[in-house]
PLY file of the C-alpha trace (Angstrom):
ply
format ascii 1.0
element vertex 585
property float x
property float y
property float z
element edge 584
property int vertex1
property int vertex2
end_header
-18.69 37.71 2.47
-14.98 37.43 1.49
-12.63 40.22 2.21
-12.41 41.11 -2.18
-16.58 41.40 -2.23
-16.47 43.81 0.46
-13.56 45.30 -0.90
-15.16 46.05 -4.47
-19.09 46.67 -2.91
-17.30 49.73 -0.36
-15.97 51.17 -3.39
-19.55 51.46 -5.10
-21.33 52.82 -2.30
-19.98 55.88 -0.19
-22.71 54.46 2.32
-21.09 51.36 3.24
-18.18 53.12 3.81
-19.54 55.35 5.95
-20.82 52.52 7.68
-18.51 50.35 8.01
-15.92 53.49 9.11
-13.02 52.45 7.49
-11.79 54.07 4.67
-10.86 51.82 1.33
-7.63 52.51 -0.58
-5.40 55.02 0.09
-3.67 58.12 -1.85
-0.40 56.50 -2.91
1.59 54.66 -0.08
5.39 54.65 -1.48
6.84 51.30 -0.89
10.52 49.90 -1.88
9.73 46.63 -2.65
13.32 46.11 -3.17
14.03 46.58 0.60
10.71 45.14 1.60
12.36 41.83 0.05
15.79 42.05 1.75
13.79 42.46 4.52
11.89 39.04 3.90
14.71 37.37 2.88
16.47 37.92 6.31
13.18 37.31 7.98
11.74 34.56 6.53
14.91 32.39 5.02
15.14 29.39 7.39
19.51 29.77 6.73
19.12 33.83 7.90
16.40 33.88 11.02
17.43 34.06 14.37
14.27 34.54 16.12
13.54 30.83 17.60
17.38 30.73 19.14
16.67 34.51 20.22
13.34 32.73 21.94
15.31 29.80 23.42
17.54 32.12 25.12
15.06 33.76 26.79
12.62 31.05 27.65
14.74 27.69 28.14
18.13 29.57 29.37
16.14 32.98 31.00
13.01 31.86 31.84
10.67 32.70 33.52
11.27 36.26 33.86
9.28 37.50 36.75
9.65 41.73 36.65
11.68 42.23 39.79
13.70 38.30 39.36
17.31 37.79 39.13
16.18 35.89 35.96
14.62 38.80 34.40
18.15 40.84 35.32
19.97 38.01 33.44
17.68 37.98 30.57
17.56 42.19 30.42
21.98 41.77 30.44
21.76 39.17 27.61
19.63 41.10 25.37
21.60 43.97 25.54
24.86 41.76 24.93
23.17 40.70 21.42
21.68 44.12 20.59
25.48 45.19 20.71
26.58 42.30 18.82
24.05 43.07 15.85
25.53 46.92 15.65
22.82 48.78 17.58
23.31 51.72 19.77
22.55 53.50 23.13
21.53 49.66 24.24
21.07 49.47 27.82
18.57 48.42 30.87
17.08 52.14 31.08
15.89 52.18 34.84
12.59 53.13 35.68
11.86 56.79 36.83
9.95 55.71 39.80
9.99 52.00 41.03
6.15 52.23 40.96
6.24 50.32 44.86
7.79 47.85 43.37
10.06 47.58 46.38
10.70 43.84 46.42
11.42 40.88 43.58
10.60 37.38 44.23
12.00 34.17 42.89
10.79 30.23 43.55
13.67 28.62 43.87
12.52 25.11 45.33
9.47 23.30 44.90
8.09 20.14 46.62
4.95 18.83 46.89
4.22 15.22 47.25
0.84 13.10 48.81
2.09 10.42 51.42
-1.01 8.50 52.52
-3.18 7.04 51.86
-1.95 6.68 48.60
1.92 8.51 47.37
2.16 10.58 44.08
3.82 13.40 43.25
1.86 16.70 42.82
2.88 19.56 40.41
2.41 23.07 40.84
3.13 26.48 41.56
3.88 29.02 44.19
1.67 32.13 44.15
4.40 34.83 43.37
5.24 36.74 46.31
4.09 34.30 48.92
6.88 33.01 51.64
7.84 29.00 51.32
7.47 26.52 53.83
11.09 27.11 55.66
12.08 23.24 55.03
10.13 19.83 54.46
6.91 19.74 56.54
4.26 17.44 56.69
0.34 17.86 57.71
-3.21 16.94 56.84
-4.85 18.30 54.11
-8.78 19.91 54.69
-11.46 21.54 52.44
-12.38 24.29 53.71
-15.16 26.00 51.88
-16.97 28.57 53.86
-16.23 32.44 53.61
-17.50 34.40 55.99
-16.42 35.35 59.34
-19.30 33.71 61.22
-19.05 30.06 59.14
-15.47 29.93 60.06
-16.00 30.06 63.91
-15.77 26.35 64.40
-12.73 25.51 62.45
-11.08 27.62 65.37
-8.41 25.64 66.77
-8.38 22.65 64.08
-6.32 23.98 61.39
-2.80 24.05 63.18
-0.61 22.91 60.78
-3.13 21.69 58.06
-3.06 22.31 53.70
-6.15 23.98 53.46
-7.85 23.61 50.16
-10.27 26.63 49.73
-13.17 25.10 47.43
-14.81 22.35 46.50
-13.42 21.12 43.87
-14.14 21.75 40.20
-15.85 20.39 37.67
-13.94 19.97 33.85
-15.22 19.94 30.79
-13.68 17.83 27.58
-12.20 19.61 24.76
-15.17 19.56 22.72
-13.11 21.67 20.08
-9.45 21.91 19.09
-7.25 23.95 21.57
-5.67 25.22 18.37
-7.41 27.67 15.70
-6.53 30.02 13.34
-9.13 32.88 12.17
-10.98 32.24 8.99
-11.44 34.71 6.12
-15.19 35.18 7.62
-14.14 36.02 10.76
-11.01 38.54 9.67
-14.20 40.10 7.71
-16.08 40.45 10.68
-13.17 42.48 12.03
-13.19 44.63 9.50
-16.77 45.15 9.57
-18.51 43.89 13.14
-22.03 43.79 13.40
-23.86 46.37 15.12
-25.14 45.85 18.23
-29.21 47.27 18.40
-30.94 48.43 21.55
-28.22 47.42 23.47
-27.64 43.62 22.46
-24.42 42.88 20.97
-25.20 40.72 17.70
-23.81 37.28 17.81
-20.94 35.59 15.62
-17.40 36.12 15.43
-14.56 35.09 18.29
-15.44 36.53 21.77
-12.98 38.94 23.65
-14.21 38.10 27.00
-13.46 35.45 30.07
-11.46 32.38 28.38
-7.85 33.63 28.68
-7.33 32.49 32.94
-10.19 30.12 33.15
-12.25 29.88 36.43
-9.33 30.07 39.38
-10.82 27.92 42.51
-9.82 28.56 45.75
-7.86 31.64 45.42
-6.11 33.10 48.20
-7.75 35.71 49.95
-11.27 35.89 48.12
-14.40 33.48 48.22
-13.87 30.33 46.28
-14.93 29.45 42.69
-18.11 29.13 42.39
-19.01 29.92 45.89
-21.06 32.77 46.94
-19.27 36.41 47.91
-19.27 37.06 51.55
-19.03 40.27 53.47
-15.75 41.76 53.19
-13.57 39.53 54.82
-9.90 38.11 54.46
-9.95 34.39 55.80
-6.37 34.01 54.77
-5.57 36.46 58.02
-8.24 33.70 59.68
-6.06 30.72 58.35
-2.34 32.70 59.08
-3.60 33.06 62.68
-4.82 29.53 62.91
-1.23 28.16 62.01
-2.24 26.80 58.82
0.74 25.43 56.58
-0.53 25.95 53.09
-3.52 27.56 51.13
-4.34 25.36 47.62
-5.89 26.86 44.68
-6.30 25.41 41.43
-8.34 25.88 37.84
-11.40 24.69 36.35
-9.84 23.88 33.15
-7.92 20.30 34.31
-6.19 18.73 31.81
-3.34 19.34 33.56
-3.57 23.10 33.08
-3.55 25.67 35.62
-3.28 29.63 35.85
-0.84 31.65 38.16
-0.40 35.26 39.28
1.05 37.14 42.53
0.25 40.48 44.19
3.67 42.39 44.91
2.32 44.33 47.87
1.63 41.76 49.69
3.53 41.70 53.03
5.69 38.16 52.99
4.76 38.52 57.30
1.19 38.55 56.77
1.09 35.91 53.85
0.59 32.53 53.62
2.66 29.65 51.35
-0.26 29.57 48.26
0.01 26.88 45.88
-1.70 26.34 42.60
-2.02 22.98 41.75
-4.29 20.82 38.49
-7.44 19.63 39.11
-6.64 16.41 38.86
-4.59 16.25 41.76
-6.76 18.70 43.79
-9.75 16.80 42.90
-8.42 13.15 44.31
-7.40 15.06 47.45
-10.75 16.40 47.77
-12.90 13.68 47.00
-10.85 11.10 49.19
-11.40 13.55 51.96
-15.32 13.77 51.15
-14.80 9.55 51.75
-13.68 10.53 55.62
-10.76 9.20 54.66
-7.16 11.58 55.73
-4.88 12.67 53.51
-1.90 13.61 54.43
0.89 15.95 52.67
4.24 17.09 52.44
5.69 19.83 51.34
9.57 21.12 51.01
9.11 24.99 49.68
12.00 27.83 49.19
10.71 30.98 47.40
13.21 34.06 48.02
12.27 37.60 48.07
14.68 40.15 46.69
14.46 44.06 48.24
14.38 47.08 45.91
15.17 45.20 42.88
16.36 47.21 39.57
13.51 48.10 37.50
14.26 48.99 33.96
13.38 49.00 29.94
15.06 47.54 27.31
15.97 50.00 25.24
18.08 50.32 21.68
17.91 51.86 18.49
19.15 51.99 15.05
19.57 55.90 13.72
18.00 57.05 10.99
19.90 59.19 8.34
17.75 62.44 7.33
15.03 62.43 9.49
17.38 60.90 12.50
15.48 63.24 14.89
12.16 61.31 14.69
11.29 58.16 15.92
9.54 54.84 15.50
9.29 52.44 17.93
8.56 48.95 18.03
8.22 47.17 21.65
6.84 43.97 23.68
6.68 43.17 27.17
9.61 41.03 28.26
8.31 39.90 31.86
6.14 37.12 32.38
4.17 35.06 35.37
6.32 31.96 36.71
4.59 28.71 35.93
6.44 28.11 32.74
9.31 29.84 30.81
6.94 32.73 29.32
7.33 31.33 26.13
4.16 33.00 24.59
3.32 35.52 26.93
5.89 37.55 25.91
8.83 36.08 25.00
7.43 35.35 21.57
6.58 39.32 20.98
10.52 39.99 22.01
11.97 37.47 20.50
9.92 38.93 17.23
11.01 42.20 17.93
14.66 41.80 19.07
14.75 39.83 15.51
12.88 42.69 13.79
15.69 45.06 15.09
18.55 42.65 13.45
16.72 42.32 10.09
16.60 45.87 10.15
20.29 46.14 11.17
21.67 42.87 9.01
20.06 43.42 5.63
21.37 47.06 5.41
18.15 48.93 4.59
17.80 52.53 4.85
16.25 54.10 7.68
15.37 57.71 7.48
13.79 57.96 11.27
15.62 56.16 14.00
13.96 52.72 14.76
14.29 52.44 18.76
13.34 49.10 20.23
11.66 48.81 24.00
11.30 45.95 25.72
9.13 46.52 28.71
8.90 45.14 32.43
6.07 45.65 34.73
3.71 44.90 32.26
2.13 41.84 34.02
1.58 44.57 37.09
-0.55 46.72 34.73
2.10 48.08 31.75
4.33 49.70 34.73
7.48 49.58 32.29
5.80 51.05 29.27
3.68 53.85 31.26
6.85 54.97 32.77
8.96 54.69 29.56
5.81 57.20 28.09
6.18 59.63 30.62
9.89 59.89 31.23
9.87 60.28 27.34
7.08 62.00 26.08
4.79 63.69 28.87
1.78 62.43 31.07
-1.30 63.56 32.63
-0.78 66.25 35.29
-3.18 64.48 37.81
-1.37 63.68 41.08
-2.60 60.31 41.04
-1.82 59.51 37.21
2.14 58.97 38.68
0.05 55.84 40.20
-2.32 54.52 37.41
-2.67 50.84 36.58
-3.17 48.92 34.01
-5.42 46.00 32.95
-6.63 43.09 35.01
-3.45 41.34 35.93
-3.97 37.46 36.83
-3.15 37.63 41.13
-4.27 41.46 40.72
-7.90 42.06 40.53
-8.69 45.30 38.89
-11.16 47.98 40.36
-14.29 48.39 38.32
-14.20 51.16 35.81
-16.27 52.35 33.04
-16.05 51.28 29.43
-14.11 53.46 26.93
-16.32 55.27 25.49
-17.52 56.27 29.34
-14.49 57.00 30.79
-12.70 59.19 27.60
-13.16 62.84 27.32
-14.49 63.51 23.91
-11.80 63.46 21.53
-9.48 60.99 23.60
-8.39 58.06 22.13
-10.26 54.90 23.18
-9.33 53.48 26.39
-7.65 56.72 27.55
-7.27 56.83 31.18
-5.76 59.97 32.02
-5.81 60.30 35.97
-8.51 57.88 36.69
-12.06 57.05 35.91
-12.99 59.93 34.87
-10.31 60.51 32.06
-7.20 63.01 33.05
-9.05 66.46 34.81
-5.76 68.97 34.73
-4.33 68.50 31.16
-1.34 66.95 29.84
2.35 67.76 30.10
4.50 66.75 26.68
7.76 67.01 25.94
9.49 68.02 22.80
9.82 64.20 21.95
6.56 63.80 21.71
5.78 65.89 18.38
8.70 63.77 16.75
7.19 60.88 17.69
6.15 58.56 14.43
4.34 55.53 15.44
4.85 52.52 17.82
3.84 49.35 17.05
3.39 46.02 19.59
3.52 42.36 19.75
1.64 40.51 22.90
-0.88 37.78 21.83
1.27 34.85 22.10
2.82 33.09 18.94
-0.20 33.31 16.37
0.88 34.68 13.13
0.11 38.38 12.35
-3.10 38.57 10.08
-3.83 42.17 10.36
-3.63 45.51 12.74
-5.89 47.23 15.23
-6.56 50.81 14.12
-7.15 52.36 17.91
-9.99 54.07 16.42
-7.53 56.00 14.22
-9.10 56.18 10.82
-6.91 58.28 8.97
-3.80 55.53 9.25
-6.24 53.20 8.39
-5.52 53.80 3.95
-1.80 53.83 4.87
-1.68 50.50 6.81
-4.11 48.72 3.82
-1.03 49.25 1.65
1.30 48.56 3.89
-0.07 45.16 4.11
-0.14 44.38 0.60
4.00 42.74 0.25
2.25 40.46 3.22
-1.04 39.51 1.79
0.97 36.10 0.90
1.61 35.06 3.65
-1.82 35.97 5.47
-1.80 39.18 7.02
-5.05 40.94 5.20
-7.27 42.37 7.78
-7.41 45.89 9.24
-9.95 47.01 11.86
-10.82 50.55 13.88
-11.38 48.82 16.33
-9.16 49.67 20.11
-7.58 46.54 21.63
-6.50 46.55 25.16
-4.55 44.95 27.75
-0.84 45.75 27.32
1.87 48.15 26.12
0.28 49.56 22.90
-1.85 51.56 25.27
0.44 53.50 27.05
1.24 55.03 23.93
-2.29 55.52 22.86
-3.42 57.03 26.35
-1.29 60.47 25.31
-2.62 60.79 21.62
0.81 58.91 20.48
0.15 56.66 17.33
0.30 53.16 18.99
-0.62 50.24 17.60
-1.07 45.83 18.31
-1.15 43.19 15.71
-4.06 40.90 15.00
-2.76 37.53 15.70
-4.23 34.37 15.49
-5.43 32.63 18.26
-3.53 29.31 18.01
-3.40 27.62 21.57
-2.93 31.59 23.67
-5.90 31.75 25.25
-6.98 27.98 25.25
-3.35 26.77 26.61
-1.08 29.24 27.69
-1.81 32.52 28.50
-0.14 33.08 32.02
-0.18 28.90 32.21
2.59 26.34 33.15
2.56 25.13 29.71
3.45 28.31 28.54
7.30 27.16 27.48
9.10 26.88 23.80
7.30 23.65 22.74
4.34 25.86 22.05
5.91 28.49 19.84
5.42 28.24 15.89
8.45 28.75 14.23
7.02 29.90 10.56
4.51 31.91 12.61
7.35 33.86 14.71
9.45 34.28 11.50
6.36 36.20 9.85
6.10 38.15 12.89
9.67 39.37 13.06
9.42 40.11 9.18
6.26 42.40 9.31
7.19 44.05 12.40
10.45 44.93 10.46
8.91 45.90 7.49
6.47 48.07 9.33
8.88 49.77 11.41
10.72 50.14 7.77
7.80 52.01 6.17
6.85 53.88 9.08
10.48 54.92 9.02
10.95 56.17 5.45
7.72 57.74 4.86
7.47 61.46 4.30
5.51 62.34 6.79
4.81 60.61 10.18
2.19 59.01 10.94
-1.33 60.66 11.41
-2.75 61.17 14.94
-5.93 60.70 16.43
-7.23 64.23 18.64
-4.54 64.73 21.36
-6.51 63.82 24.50
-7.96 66.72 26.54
-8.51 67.40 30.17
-11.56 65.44 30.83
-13.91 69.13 31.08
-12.51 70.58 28.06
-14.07 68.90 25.30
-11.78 68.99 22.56
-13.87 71.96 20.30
-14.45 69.25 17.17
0 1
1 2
2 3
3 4
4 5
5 6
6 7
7 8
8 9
9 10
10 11
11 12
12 13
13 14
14 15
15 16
16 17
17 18
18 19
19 20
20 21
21 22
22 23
23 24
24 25
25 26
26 27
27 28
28 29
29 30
30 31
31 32
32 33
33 34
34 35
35 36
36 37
37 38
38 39
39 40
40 41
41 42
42 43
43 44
44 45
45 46
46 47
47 48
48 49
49 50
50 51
51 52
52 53
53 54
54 55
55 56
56 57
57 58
58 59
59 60
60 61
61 62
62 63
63 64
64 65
65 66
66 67
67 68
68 69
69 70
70 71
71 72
72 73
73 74
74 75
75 76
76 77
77 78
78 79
79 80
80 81
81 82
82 83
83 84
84 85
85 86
86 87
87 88
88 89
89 90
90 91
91 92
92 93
93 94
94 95
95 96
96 97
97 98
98 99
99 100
100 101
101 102
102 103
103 104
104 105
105 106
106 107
107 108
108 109
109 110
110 111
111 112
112 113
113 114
114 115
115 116
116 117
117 118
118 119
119 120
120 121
121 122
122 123
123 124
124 125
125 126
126 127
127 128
128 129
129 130
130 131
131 132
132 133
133 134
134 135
135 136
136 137
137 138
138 139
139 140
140 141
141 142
142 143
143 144
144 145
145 146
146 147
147 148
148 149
149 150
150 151
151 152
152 153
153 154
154 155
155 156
156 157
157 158
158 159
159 160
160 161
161 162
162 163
163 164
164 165
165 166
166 167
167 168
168 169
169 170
170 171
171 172
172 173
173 174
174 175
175 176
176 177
177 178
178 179
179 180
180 181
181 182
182 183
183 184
184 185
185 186
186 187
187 188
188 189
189 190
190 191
191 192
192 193
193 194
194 195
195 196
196 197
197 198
198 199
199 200
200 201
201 202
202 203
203 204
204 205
205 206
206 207
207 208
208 209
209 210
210 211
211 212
212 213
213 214
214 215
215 216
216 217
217 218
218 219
219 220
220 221
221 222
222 223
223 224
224 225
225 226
226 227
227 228
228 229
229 230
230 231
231 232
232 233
233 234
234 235
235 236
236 237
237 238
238 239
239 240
240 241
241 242
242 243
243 244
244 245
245 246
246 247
247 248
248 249
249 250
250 251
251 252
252 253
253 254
254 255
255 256
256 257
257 258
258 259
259 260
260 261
261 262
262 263
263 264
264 265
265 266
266 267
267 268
268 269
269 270
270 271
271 272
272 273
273 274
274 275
275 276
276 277
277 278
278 279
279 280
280 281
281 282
282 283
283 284
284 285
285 286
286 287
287 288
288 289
289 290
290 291
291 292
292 293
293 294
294 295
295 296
296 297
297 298
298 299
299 300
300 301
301 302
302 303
303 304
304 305
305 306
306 307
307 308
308 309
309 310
310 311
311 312
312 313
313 314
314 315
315 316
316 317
317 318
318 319
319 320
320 321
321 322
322 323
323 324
324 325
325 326
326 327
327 328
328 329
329 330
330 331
331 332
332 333
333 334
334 335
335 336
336 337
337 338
338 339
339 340
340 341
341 342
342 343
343 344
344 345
345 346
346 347
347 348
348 349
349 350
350 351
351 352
352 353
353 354
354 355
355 356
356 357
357 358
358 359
359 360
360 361
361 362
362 363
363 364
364 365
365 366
366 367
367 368
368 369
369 370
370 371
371 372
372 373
373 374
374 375
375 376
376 377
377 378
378 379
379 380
380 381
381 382
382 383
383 384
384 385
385 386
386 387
387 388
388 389
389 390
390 391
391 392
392 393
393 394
394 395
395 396
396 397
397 398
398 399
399 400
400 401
401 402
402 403
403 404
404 405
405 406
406 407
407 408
408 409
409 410
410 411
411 412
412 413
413 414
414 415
415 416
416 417
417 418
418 419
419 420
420 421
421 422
422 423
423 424
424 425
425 426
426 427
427 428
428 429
429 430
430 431
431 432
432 433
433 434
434 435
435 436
436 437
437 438
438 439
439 440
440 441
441 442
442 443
443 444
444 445
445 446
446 447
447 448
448 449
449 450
450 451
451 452
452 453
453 454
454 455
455 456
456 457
457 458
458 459
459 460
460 461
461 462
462 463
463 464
464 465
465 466
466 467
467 468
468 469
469 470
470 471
471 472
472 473
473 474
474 475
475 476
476 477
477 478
478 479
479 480
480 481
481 482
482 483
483 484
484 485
485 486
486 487
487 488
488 489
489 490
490 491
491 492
492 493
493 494
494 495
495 496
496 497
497 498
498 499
499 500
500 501
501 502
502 503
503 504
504 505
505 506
506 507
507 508
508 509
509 510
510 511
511 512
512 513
513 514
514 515
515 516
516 517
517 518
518 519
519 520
520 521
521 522
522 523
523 524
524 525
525 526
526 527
527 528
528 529
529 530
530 531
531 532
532 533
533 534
534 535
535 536
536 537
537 538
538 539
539 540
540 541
541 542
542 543
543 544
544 545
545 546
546 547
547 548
548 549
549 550
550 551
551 552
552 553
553 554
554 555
555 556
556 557
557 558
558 559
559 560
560 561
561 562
562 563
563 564
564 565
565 566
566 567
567 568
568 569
569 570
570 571
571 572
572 573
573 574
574 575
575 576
576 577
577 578
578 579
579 580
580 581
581 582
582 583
583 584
């Protein structure tokens, strides 16, 4: 049914509400249209928005922007140049509290790869991060190696001296059966707003999936069985290959077309590491199956990547003050690091660029602000939301566990998470959704805040690539759900409409969220993120949409506007409790 049936049918029946758990209209919502439209007309006029040179900058001049790079330094310097520019203040590269082990950056600064016989083409791809190069041009056979296990290795002793091992067969890809590129339909922004229910356990079907998709299938990954192939006992045959003098280690992706995924673990010692390369399955493929043939292949390779020890790790920080209630804040924030096959276009520099641009509407079309409006543009986050979690705690408290210091975030491509319990398992009663306190079990010894944390007013996050905003995630926080619904109306134009209860995870939003803060991400739409470029090499300006960015900056403005000039702040879900507690409600 369309958003306006549901609409008018939730108003009839207190049932469907109920049901549904998200409440209709809400007690008047004050809203200056008269700034909402200076606001627009700085955001949206093609003669007044910044925020595609603002994304240029960071992806064609800055990019990529590796947390820990000399490119993400630059890119960190420049911003806070053009935050000064636009009249904000206290702008600067806030360093992190603790470095979080991140005690060495990495850059690729040469890359050759190149087949020689029997047949010569060039092969693209992409250095693991935080694997060592090849110390100059060297040239060896290439060898599928597919086994696992300890035992099924045995009689490659001895034969791999200065081979390119690639570590699975290799894949099979599919056609693009449907368009790369969507935007959600009215239907499915419904669904949102009211899912189906799953019974006895099964999740009903319809609506867009949340799981898989984003990487794709990642064959022959360093250090783990290939895709596809069967998990052995625990063991590393990279340490196998590293002591049998291989040169090389190739991975690639099930997807083809050209398309590959990348990622890096930044604990891994550059002594006891081998030169990993992802390359497309094209490429991979013809090396494989001319090998299959008994026919040799042989490759060279000219490879430079550079580590950098104890690298500055910092925030972007800067703010606009707000006039009466200048003590209270609202926040709005992306991540600015990315992964290294592209220029990070859409994984993240299209939330910064949004929000950098938010910050001069803000600034440039002279609205009032009653609560400061602080920007934060946060590193780490492909490492599990290091930047933001740290920002949180320095700022406005943390769990008292010793090893909540040490918590990670989401499943990071290179970074395989450990397994942990769903939400709703792992939250004391009370917490917000997707708390994770000290560990699996929620935070045990209670929080820590600090004074800045009962001023705080709401933070609100971009980071799901350039798909314009249709709508917000409530984290489960009902009560800001009647507030937001107006909010939205000035927008309803221009397609934002949808508001949901439902808790979306995976990046900054959730630091916020994890100490009872009001945090919140945008429904986007989908457009090519997770079918293209989410942590891809064709992640790079080409794929940003320009009229999708410029609504982006707008309602993040406008948001941080309203959230600024309201009377009160924004309502709270139950502050989390120490996971034994219970909360008393």
């Amino acid at each position: 049914m369309t958003r306006q049936r549901f609409l008018s049918f939730a108003l009839a029946s207190a049932f469907v509400v109920a049901l549904v758990g998200l409440p209709v209209r809400a007690a008047d919502e004050a809203i200056d249209y008269e700034s909402i439209n200076k606001i627009k007309d700085q955001g949206l006029n093609t003669a007044n928005s910044q925020v595609m040179e603002i994304a240029s900058w960071l992806t064609d001049v800055y990019g990529p922007r590796l947390s820990g790079s000399p490119n993400i330094q630059k890119a960190g310097e420049w911003a806070v140049a053009e935050m000064k520019k636009w009249g904000l203040v206290n702008v600067a590269l806030e360093p992190w509290a603790n470095n979080r082990n991140f005690t060495r950056g990495w850059s690729g600064d040469k890359f050759y790869l190149a087949s020689v016989s029997p047949q010569t083409f060039a092969i693209p791809g992409t250095p693991t991060a935080w694997t060592p190069g090849t110390n100059g041009l060297v040239r060896g056979e290439a060898i599928l190696v597919t086994e696992t296990t300890e035992a099924d290795l045995k009689k490659y002793a001895g034969k791999l001296r200065g081979k390119f091992v690639l570590g699975a067969p290799p894949p099979e890809v599919a056609a693009w059966w449907t368009p790369p590129a969507s935007r959600y339909t009215i239907e499915e922004l419904d669904l949102r707003e009211s899912p189906r229910t799953p019974e006895f356990g099964v999740t009903a079907p319809g609506g867009r999936g949340g799981g898989g998709g984003r990487g794709g299938r990642q064959a022959g990954v360093p250090g783990g069985a290939p895709g596809g192939a069967p998990q052995g006992p625990p063991f590393n045959r990279n340490d196998f290959f590293l002591s049998e003098g291989v040169v090389a280690v190739f991975s690639t992706s099930a997807r083809g077309h050209g398309i590959y995924t990348i990622g890096g673990n930044r604990n891994a010692d550059p002594a006891k590491t081998l030169p990993a390369i992802t390359i497309p399955a094209e490429q991979y493929g013809q090396i494989a199956r001319t090998l299959a043939k008994g026919i040799p292949v042989t490759l060279e390779a000219d490879i430079k990547n550079t580590f950098h020890p104890n690298p500055t790790m910092f925030n972007v920080v800067g703010e606009i003050p707000g006039t009466d209630k200048a003590g209270e804040l609202v926040m709005l924030g992306a991540h600015f690091d990315s992964w290294h096959a592209s220029t990070g276009a859409t994984d993240n520099a299209a939330g910064s660029a949004a929000m950098m641009e938010a910050m001069r509407i803000l600034k440039q079309s002279g609205v009032t602000l009653r609560r400061t409006v602080r920007i934060g543009l946060w590193t780490g986050e492909e490492q599990g939301l290091i930047g933001s979690r740290d920002y949180v705690r320095a700022h406005f408290g943390s769990c008292n566990d010793p090893s909540a210091a040490g918590q990670r975030g989401g499943a990071r491509a290179g970074q395989p998470p450990a397994a942990a319990p769903p939400p709703s398992a792992a939250a004391p009663a009370g917490a917000p959704a997707g708390q994770r306190g000290g560990g699996r079990g929620g935070c045990q010894t209670g929080y820590t805040l600090k004074p800045e944390h009962a001023k705080f007013a709401g933070y609100f996050n971009i980071d799901n690539g350039t798909g314009a905003i249709r709508g917000v995630y409530l984290q489960q926080n009902d009560a800001v759900g009647p507030i937001f619904r107006e909010w939205i109306e000035p927008f309803r134009s221009i397609g934002m409409t949808a508001i949901t209860t439902r808790n979306t995870g995976g990046t900054d939003h959730q630091s916020f969220d994890a100490l009872g803060l009001p945090g919140f991400q945008f429904i986007q739409d989908e457009v090519e993120y997770d079918t293209l470029t989410h942590h891809t090499n064709l992640d790079s300006y080409e794929r940003l949409q320009p009229g999708d960015m410029m609504k982006n900056a707008t309602i993040a403005a406008s948001f941080a506007y309203l959230a600024a000039n309201r009377d009160e702040r924004l309502p709270r879900k139950p502050q989390p409790q120490a996971a034994g507690r219970g909360t008393g409600q």
